[in-house]
C-alpha positions in Angstrom: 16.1 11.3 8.2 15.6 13.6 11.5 12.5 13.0 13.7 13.3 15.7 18.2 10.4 16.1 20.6 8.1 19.1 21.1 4.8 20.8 20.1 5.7 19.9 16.4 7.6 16.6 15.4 8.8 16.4 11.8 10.9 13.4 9.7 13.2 15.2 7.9 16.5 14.2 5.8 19.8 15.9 5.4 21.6 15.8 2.1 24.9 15.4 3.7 23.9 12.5 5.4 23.2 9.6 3.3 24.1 7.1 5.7 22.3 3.8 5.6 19.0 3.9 7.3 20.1 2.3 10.1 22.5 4.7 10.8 19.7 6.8 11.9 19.3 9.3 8.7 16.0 9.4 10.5 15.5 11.7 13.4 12.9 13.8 15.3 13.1 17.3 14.8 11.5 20.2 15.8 10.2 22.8 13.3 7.5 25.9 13.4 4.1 25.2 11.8 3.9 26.9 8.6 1.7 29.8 8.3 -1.9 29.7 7.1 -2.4 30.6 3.8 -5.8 31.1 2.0 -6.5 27.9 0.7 -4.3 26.5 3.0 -5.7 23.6 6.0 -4.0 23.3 9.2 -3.7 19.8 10.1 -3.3 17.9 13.7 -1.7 14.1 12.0 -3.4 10.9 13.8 -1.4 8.2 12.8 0.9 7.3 9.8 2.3 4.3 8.3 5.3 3.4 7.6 5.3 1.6 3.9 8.7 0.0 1.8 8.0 3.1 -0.6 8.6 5.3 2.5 11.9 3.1 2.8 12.7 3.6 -0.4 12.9 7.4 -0.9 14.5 7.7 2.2 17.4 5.2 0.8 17.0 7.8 -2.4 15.9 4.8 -4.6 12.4 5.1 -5.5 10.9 6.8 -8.7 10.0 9.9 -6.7 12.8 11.8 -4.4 11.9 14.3 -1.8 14.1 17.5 -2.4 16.2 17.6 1.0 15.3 18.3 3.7 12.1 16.6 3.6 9.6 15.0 6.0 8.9 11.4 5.6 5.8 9.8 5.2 2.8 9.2 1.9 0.1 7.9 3.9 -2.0 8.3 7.3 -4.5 10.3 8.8 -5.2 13.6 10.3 -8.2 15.9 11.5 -8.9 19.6 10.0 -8.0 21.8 12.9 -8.2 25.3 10.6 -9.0 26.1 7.3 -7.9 29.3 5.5 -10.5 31.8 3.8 -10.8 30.1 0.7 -11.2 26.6 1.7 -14.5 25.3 0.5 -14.0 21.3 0.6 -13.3 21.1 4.2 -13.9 22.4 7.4 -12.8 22.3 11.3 -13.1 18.6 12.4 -12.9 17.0 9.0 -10.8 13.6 8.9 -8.2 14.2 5.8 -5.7 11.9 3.8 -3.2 12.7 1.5 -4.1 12.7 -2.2 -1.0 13.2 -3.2 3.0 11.6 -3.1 5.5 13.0 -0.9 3.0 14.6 1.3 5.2 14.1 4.6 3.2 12.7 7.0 5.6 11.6 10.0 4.8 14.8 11.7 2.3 15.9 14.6 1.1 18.8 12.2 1.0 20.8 9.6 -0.4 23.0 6.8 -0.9 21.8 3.6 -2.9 23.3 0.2 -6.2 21.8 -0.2 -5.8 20.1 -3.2 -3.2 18.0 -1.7 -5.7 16.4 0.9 -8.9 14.6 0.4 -11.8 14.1 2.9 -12.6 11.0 4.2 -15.9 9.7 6.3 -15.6 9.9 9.9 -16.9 6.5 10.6 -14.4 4.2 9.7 -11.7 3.5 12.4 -8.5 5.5 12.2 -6.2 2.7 11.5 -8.2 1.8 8.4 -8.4 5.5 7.1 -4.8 5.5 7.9 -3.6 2.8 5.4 -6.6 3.8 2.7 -4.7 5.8 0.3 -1.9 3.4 -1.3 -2.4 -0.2 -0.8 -6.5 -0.6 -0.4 -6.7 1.8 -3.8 -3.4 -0.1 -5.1 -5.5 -3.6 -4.9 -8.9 -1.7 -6.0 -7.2 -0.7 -9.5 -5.3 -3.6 -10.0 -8.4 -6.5 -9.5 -10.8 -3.7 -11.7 -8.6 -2.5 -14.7 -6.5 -5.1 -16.1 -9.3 -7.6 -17.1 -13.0 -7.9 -16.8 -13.4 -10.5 -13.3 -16.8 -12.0 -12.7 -17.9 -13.8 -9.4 -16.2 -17.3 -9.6 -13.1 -15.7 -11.7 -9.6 -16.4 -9.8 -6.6 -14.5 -9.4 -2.8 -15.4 -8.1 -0.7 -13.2 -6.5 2.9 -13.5 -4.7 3.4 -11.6 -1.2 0.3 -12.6 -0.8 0.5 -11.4 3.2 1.9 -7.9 2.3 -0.7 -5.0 3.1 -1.7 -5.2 -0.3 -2.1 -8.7 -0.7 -4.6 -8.7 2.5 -6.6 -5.6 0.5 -6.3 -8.0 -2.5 -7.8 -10.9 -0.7 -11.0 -8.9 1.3 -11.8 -7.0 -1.9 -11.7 -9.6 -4.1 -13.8 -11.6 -1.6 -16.7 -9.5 -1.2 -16.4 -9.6 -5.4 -17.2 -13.2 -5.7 -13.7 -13.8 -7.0 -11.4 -16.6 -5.9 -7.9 -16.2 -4.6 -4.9 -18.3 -5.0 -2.4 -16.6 -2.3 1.8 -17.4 -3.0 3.7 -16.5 0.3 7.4 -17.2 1.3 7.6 -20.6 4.1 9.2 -19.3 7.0 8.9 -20.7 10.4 5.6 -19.4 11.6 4.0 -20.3 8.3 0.5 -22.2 9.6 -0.2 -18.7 11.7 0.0 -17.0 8.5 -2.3 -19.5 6.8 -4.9 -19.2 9.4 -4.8 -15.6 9.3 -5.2 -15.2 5.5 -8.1 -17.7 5.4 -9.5 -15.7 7.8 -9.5 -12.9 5.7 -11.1 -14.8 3.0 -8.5 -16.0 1.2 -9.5 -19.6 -1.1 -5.8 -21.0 -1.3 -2.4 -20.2 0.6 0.3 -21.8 -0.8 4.5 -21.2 -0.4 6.6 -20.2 -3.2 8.0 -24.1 -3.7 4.5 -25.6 -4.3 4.4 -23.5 -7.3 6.4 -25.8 -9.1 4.9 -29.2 -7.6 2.2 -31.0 -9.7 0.1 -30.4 -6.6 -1.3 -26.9 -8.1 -3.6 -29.6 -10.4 -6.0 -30.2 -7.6 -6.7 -26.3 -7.2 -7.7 -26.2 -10.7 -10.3 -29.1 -10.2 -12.6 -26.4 -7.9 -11.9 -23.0 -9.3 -10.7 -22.0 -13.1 -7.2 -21.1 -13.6 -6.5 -17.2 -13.4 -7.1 -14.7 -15.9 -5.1 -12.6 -13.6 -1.6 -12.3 -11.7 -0.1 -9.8 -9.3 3.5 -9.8 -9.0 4.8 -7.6 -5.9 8.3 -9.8 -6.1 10.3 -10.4 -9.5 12.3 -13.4 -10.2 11.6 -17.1 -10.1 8.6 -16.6 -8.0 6.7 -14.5 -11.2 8.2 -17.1 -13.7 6.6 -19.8 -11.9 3.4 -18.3 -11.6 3.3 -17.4 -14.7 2.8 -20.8 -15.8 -0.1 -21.0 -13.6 -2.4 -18.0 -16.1 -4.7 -18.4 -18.3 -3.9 -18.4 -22.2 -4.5 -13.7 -23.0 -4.5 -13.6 -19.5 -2.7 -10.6 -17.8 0.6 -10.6 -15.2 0.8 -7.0 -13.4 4.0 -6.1 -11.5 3.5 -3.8 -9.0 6.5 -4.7 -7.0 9.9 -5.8 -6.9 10.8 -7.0 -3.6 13.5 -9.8 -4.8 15.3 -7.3 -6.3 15.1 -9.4 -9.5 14.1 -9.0 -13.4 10.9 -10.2 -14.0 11.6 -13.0 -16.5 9.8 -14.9 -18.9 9.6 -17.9 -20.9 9.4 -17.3 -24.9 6.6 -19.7 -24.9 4.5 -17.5 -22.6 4.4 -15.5 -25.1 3.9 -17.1 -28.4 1.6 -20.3 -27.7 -0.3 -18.6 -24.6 -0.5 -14.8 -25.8 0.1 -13.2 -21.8 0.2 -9.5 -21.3 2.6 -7.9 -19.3 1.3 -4.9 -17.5 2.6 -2.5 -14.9 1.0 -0.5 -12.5 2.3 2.1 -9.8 -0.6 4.0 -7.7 1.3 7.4 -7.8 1.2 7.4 -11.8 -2.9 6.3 -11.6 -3.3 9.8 -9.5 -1.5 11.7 -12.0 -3.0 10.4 -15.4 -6.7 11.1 -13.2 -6.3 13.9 -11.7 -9.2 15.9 -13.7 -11.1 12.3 -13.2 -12.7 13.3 -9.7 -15.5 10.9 -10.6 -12.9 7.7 -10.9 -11.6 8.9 -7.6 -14.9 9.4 -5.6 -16.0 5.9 -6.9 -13.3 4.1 -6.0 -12.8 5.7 -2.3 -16.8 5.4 -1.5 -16.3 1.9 -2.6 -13.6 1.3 -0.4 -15.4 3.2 2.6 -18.3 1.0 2.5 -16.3 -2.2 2.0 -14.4 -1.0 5.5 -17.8 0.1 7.4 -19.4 -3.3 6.5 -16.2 -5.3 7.7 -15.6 -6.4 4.5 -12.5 -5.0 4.1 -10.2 -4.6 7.6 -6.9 -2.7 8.1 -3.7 -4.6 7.6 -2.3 -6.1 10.5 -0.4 -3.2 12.2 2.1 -2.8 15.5 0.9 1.0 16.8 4.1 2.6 17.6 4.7 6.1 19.8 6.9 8.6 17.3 9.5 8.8 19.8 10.0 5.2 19.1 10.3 5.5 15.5 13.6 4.0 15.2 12.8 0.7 16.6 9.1 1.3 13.9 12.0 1.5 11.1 14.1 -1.3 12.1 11.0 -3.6 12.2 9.5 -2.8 8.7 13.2 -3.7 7.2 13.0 -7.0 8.8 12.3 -10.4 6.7 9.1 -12.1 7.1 7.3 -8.9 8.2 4.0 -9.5 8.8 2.7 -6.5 10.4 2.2 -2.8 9.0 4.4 -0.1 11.9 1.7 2.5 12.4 3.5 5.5 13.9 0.8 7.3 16.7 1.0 10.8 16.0 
């Protein structure tokens, strides 16, 4: 992936060079803005995450691959600087997100059709309206469409710290729901605690305690879950499978152990779970007429964010030029922290 300094820095990948991505398949690049078109908008990028999706289809592994040479980047931020003729939506000083995959936002600018962008209030900080579009709206969907929750419901989910798992824990919060939080130990593990708590969460439990008869006192305060988010695959969803209700619902929205998502028969047969998926990108495309699901959901969000309800993830704001060490960081275990890029 290419990222070279000038008026116009662009992430872009070269077929020839599938190298891993620490062999710097990402690079800075320089490249013309593209010409206006009429219902194009020229746009001046804030700041950009970097996500494991982003990863992912720069390694050439995820559902959706860029045709090469492409410009990295699905989420972030960026002000309206010039709208062409037939632009109605949006105007000159307008803060934009993408509303679509594969958008390439690792650049300082560019021009994009308007149906590929969707406006967000100016209020809410950038960092927030930065990391709105995938994991807030990921959480959203996941707590609202899978079963009916009602204050004093719970739900359990692994990688309980990822971005998110935070957006899990704040929504579900300000919901009335309870939270039962499955992270990986690792050597800084009370920090994490603390911070979680902080964010609202009800329990924060490791991985190992999932198996210990322990999980019995949780279940004396707040009823066993009716739902489960599984962001990791393998013995960790097994286990907290256990923990559902009888009909209750397991959603896999991750894979991060590189493992099957296995079940016991039993699950099945004597305790009647479901088995769902769900993948953000696909929710866009089966609503895309549904302007009214999508307004709902992002005013929601807005309002969650303005009333402090509902906080960025934790994030390390990094310079492009130093988008190399940004990369290297987000591959690293135990990551805590979300690499903004600054745009």
């Amino acid at each position: 992936c290419y990222l070279k300094s000038s008026r116009n820095q662009l992430g872009s990948l070269e077929e020839e060079k599938r190298k891993p991505l620490c062999q710097h398949r990402a690079k800075l690049k320089d490249l013309e803005v593209a010409e206006l078109g009429d219902s194009d908008v020229h746009v001046k990028m804030l700041a950009a995450p970097i996500n494991p999706a982003d990863i992912n289809m720069i390694q050439g592994t995820y559902a959706i691959v860029s045709p090469l040479p492409a410009v990295g980047g699905n989420e972030g931020v960026g002000e309206v600087l010039e709208v062409g003729c037939r632009v109605a939506a949006l105007k000159p000083g307008d803060r934009v997100i993408p509303a679509v995959t594969g958008l390439g936002t690792w650049r300082t600018r560019g021009v994009f059709p308007e149906e590929t962008l969707l406006k967000v209030p100016g209020d809410i900080p950038v960092l927030s309206a930065a990391t709105l579009s995938v994991n807030p709206c990921t959480a959203y969907r996941m707590l609202a469409d899978f079963e009916t929750l009602a204050p004093g419901d719970s739900v359990i989910q692994n990688a309980a710290n990822s971005s998110v798992g935070q957006a899990v824990i704040q929504i579900a919060k300000a919901s009335g729901i309870k939270t039962i939080n499955v992270v990986r130990d690792r050597p800084d593990l009370p920090k994490l605690v603390e911070r979680l708590m902080a964010l609202g969460a009800d329990h924060v439990i490791t991985e190992e305690m999932l198996r210990k008869p322990e999980m019995k006192d949780i279940f004396k305060s707040i009823p066993k879950p009716r739902l489960a988010l599984n962001c990791v695959g393998g013995k960790s969803t097994t286990e907290m499978l256990r923990h559902l209700q009888p009909k209750g619902t397991m959603v896999t929205y991750g894979g991060m152990a590189k493992q099957p998502v296995m079940v016991p028969v039993s699950a099945f047969i004597f305790r009647d779970v479901r088995l769902r998926g769900f993948w953000m990108t696909q929710w866009r495309k089966d609503h895309a007429e549904d302007q009214e699901s999508l307004g709902s959901m992002m005013d929601t969000l807005c309002q969650l964010i303005r009333s402090g309800q509902l906080a960025a993830p934790a994030c390390t704001e990094v310079p492009l030029q130093d988008y190399k060490a940004a990369l290297e960081a987000t591959m690293k275990p135990f990551v805590s922290s979300k690499q903004i890029l600054l745009l």
